[in-house]
C-alpha positions as CSV (number, residue, x, y, z in Angstrom):
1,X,17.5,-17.0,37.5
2,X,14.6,-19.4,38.5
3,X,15.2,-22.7,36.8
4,X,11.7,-25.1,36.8
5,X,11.5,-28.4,34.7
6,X,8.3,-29.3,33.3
7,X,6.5,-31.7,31.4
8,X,4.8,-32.3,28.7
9,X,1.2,-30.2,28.8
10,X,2.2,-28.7,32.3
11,X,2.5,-24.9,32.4
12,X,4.3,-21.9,34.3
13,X,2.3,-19.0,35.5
14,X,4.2,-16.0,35.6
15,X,1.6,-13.0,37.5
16,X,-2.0,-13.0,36.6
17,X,-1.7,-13.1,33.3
18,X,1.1,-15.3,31.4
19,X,1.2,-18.4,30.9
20,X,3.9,-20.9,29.1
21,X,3.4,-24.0,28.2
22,X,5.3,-26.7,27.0
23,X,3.6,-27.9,24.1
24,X,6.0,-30.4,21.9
25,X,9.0,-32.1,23.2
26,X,11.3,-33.5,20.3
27,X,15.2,-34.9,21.2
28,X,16.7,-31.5,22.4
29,X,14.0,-29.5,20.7
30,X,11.1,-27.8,23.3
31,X,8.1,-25.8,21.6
32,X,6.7,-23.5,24.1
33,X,3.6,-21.7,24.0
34,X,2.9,-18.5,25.4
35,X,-0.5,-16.6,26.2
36,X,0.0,-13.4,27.4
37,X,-2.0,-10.0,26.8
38,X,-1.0,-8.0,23.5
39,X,0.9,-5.3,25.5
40,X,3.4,-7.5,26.6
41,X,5.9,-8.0,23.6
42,X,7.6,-11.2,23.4
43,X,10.5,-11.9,21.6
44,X,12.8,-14.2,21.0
45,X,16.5,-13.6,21.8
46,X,17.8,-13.1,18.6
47,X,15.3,-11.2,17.1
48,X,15.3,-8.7,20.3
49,X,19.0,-8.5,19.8
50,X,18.8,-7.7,16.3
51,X,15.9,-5.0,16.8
52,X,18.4,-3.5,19.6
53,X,21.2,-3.6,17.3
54,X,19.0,-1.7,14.6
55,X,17.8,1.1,17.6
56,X,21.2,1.6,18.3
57,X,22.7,2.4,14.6
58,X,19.4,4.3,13.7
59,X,20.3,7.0,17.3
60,X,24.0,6.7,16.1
61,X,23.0,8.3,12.2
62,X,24.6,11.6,11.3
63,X,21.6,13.5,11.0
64,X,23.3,15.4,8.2
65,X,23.6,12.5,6.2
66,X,19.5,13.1,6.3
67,X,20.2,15.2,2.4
68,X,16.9,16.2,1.2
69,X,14.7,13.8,3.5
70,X,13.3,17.1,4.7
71,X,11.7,18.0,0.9
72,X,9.8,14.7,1.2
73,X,7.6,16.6,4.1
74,X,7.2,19.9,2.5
75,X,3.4,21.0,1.7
């Protein structure tokens, strides 16, 4: 893990094409800003936990607990 202290206004590069910068500095609070191009999802931790958490019960599902989801599709 790199570990780089900054200051108020300064920024981290990280490539060609993100950039973070620290934007508000309150007691132990630090708002960060981040520019980066739309194909490069950012999340934060918790949130990417809880979308992994969702993946993993939607691939675990008994796909014959599924009923009559096929009569939805039918023409």
């Amino acid at each position: 893990m790199l570990i780089l202290a900054r200051k108020l206004n300064e920024k981290i590069l990280i490539g060609d094409s993100i950039e973070i910068s620290v934007i508000e500095i309150k007691g132990e609070h630090v708002k960060i800003g981040i520019d980066a191009p739309t194909y490069v999802k950012v999340y934060r931790q918790e949130v990417y936990d809880a979308i992994q958490r969702e993946n993993k019960a939607a691939a675990e599902t008994d796909p014959t607990r599924m009923g009559d989801l096929g009569d939805l599709f039918k023409p």
